[in-house]
C-alpha positions as semicolon CSV with decimal commas, in nm:
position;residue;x (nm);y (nm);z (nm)
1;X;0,000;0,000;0,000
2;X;0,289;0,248;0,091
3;X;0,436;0,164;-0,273
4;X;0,146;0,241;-0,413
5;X;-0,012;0,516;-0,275
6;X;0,288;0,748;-0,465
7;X;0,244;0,524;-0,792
8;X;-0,143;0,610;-0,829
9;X;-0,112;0,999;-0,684
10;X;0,205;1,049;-0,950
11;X;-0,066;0,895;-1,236
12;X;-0,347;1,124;-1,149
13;X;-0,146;1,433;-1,167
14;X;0,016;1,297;-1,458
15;X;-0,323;1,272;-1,599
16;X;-0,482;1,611;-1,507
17;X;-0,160;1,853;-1,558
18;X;0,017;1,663;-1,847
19;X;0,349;1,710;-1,628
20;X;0,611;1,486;-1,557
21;X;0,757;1,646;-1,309
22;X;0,446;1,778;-1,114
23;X;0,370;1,411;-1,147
24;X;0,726;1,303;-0,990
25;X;0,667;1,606;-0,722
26;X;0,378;1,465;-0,645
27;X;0,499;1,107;-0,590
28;X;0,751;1,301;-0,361
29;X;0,498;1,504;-0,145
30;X;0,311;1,155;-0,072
31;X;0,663;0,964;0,071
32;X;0,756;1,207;0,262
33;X;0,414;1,386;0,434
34;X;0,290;1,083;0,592
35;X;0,683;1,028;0,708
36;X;0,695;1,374;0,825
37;X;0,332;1,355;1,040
38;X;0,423;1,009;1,188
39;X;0,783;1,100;1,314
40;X;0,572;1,431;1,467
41;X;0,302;1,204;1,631
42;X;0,622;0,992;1,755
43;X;0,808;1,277;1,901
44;X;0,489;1,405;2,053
45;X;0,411;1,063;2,180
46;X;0,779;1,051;2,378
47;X;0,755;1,401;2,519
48;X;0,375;1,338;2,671
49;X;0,577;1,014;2,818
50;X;0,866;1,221;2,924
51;X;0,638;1,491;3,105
52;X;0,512;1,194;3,338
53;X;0,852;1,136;3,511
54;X;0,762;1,386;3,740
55;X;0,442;1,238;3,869
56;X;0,604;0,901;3,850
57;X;0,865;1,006;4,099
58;X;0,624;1,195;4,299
59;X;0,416;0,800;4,303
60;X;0,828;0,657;4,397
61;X;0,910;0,886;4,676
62;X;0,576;0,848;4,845
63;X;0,544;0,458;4,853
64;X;0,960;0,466;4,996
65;X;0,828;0,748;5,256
66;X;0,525;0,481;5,355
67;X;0,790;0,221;5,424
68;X;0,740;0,001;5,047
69;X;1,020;-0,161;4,976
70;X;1,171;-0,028;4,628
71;X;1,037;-0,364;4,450
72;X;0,631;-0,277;4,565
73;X;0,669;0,012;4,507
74;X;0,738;0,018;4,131
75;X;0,420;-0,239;4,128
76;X;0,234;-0,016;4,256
77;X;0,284;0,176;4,023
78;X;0,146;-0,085;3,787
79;X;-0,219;0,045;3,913
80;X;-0,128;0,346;4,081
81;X;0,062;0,542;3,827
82;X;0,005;0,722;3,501
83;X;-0,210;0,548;3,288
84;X;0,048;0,562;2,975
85;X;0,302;0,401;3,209
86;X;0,107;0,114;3,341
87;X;0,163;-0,126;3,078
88;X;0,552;-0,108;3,118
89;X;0,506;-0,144;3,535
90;X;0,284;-0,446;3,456
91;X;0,600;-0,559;3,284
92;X;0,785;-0,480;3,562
93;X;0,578;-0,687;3,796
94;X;0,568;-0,957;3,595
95;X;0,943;-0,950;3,531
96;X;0,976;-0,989;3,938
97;X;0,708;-1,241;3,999
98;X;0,874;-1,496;3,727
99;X;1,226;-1,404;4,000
100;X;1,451;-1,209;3,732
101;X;1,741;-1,003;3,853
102;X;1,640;-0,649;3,921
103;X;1,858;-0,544;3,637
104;X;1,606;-0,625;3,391
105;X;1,337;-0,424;3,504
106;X;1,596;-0,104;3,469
107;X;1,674;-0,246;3,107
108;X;1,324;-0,271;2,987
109;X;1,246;0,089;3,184
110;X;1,496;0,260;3,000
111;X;1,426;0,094;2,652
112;X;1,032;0,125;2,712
113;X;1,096;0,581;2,740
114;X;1,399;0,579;2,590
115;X;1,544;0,930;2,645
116;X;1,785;1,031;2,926
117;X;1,552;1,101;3,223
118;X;1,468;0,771;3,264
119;X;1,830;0,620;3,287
120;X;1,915;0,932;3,535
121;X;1,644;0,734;3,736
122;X;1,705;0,369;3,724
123;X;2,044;0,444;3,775
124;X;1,963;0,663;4,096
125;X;1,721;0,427;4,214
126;X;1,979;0,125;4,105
127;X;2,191;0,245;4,370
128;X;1,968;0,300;4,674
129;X;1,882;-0,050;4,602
130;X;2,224;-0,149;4,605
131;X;2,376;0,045;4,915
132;X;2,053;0,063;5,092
133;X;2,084;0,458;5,079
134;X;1,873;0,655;5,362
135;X;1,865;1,003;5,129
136;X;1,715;0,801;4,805
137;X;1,388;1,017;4,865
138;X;1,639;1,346;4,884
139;X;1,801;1,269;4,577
140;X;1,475;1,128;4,371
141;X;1,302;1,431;4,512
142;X;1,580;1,639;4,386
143;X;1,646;1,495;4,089
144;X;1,220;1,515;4,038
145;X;1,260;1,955;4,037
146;X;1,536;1,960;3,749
147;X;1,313;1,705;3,572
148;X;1,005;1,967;3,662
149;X;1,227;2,271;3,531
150;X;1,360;2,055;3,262
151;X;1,051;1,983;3,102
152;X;0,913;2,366;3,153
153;X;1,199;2,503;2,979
154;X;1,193;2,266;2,703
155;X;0,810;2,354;2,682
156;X;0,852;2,693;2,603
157;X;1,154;2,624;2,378
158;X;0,957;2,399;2,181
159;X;0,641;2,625;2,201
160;X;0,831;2,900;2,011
161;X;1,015;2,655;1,799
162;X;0,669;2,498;1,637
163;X;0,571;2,810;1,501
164;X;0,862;2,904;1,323
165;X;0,884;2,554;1,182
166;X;0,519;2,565;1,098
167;X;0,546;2,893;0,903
168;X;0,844;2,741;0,722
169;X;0,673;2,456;0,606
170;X;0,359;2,678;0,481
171;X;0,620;2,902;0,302
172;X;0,790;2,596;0,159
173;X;0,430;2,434;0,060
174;X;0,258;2,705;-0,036
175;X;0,425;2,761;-0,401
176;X;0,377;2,435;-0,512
177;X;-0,006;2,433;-0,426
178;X;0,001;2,728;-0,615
179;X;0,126;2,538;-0,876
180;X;-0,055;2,199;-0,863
181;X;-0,368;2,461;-0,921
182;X;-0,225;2,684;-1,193
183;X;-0,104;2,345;-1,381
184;X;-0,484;2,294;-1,479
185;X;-0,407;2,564;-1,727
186;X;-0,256;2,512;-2,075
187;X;-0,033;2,790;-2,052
188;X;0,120;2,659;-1,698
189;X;0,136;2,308;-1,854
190;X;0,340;2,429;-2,184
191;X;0,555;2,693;-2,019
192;X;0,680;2,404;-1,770
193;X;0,714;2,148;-2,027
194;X;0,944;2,297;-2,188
195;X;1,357;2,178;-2,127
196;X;1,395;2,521;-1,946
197;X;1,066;2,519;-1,724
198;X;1,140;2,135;-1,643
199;X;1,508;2,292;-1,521
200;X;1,331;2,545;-1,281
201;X;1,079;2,318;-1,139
202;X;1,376;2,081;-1,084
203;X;1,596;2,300;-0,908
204;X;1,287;2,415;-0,730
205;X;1,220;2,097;-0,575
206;X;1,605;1,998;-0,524
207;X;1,590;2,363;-0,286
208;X;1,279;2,276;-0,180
209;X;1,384;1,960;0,013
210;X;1,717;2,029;0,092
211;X;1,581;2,381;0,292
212;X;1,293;2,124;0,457
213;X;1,596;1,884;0,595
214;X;1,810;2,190;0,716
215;X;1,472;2,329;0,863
216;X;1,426;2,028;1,104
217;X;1,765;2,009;1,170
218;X;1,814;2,316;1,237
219;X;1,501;2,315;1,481
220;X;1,590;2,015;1,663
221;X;1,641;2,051;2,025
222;X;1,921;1,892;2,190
223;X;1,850;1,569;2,382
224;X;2,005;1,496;2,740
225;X;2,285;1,235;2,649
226;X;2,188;0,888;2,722
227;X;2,505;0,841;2,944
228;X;2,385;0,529;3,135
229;X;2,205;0,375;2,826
């Protein structure tokens, strides 16, 4: 289906503008817009799951106060914490009951929110559980404000990020709709057919996705290093 989605879009413009190129712009648009709006959907996925650390430590720190050992407490979690996060401490619980080492509930933790945060975390609460620390609610609680100013900042960043890469993507877009709807015009179709409108549309479209790649790189925010990954 994802080979042919491009194949039929490229033979409909083909059809209606009489343009090979339009037709091979097209076929371009339809690879990499659904590839653009899922890696969004992904990266908004992992910060909604970032933003819950807080409240997840919040859930850790509480159940340690209460006198949990670090083992119920992260079950708890598996009906006690965020809902987007219960699946993984359902893992976790399972993991335990079937007597695994420890270690593999910090494994699958870090590869289930794979971003920094959560190895800062396993690896704090990896060594209370070691040493037996008295100050693991200190440091959690600690470490649970930069996550809190962390994730503010990075709001706001990101906040005035998206509309400066949203305008550049209508500005980038916008001539080419222009053009898909002027191309139902003869005069369009033969001024663009010929060997030097064919050379501006190409150049066009080369600029056209080499500025949308420096865009997005350009706009990416740095991530915190995965040191303990």
């Amino acid at each position: 289906m994802k080979i042919l989605r491009p194949v039929l879009i490229s033979m409909a413009v083909l059809l209606l503008a009489h343009s090979l190129v339009l037709a091979l712009l097209a076929a371009l648009v339809s690879v990499l817009l659904p590839r653009a709006i899922a890696k969004r959907r992904l990266e908004r996925e992992r910060v909604e799951l970032i933003s819950l650390w807080p409240e997840i430590i919040d859930h850790i720190i509480s159940g340690l106060n209460s006198g949990l050992s670090l083992a119920e407490t992260l079950v708890g979690l598996s009906s006690r914490g965020p809902l987007a996060t219960r699946e993984t401490f359902q893992e976790c619980e399972r993991i335990l009951r079937q007597g695994q080492d420890f270690e593999e509930i910090f494994l699958l933790i870090k590869e289930r929110f794979h971003d920094g945060l959560a190895d800062q975390v396993c690896e704090v609460l990896d060594f209370a559980r070691g040493t037996g620390g008295r100050d693991t609610s200190i440091i959690l609680r600690s470490l649970g404000d930069f996550i809190r100013s962390d994730i503010s900042l990075r709001a706001e960043i990101r906040a005035k990020h998206g509309w400066i890469k949203n305008s550049a993507l209508i500005a980038a877009a916008a001539p080419w709709i222009l053009l898909l709807i002027l191309s139902s015009q003869k005069n369009t179709i033969q001024a663009f057919s010929t060997p030097g409108g064919v050379g501006v549309l190409s150049v066009g479209i080369a600029m056209t996705v080499v500025a949308y790649f420096w865009m997005e790189r350009v706009g990416r925010l740095p991530e915190v290093p995965r040191i303990f990954a």
